[in-house]
C-alpha positions, 0 to 999 in steps of 0.5 A: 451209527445213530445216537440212543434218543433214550440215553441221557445227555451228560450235563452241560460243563459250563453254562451256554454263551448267552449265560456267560455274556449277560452275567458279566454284563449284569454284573458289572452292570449292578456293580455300577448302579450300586455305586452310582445309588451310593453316589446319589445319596451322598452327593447333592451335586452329582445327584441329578447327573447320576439320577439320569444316568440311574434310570435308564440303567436300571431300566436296562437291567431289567430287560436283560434279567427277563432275557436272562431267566427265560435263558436259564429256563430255556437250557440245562446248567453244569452240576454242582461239583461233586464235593460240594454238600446238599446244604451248600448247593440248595443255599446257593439255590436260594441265593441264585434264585433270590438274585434275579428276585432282587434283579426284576424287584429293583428297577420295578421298585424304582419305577414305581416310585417316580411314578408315586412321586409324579416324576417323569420316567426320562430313559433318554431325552425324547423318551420316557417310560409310562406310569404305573402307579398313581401319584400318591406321597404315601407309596412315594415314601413307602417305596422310597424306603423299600427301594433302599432297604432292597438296594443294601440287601442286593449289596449283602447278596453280591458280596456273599455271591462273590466271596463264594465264587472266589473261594470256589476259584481260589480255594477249592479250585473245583471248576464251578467257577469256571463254568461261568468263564471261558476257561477250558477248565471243567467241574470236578465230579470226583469228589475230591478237589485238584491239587494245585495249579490255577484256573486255566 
């Protein structure tokens, strides 16, 4: 029997392959530039290792956010769980979406300001990117402080990311955070969060 074109398809129970892939990618990805910006700012000796290791990763980021949020338009995402308040899901719709602001915003921060510096862009020996601001000492510092600020807001907004999808996973127990992993388990859509037993 042929399926009903105008019935509805329930939403998805967990975010598509692609999703799950480039958000544990990115995140350990951004984990690691975070470290590595700290690294460069607290030790002259590692800096220009860790800047040519910078670039070409924050580069890479950049790229894959843009894959990433074509992905997220492109497919139908799980609901929140049903216990989850109208407050909670619209703020953690700011979060999300704030997220990939921060994720395109960053790397083109930092571009931009090696450009204003008059830096090379070095993805790899042989290969630099392109400039896309005049030299300037003006934007240099300007950028340079902005970069830093945006870097620590990213370090606020992944803390407050993570806390919740820890307690969604350990408290809770609603499934949300599975919807992100490759457990069996699905969102709660009952209202009333499991008793007991871990994730599967």
């Amino acid at each position: 029997m042929a399926r009903n074109k105008n019935i509805p398809s329930a939403p998805p129970t967990h975010f598509n392959i692609t999703a799950r892939i480039l958000h544990w990618l990115m995140a350990s990805m951004i984990l690691t530039m975070l470290f590595v910006g700290l690294g460069m700012m607290t030790s002259l000796t590692w800096r220009p290792w860790l800047l040519d290791l910078h670039i070409p990763l924050g580069i890479a980021i950049l790229l894959l956010v843009i894959i990433r949020f074509i992905n997220r338009l492109s497919f139908a995402v799980p609901k929140m769980p049903a216990g989850v308040s109208s407050f909670q899901s619209k703020a953690a719709g700011i979060l999300h979406w704030a997220l990939y602001g921060m994720m395109l915003a960053l790397p083109l921060t930092g571009w931009a300001q090696l450009s204003a510096a008059g830096f090379l862009v070095k993805l790899f020996p042989g290969m630099n990117l392109p400039s896309i601001l005049p030299q300037s000492p003006f934007l240099f510092a300007w950028l340079h402080d902005t970069h830093k600020v945006m870097a620590w807001m990213l370090f606020l907004m992944v803390v407050g990311h993570l806390s919740a999808a820890l307690l969604h996973a350990w408290v809770y127990r609603d499934g949300l955070f599975s919807s992100i992993t490759w457990s069996r388990k699905t969102i709660d859509r009952s209202g009333q969060s499991p008793a007991g037993g871990a994730e599967s």
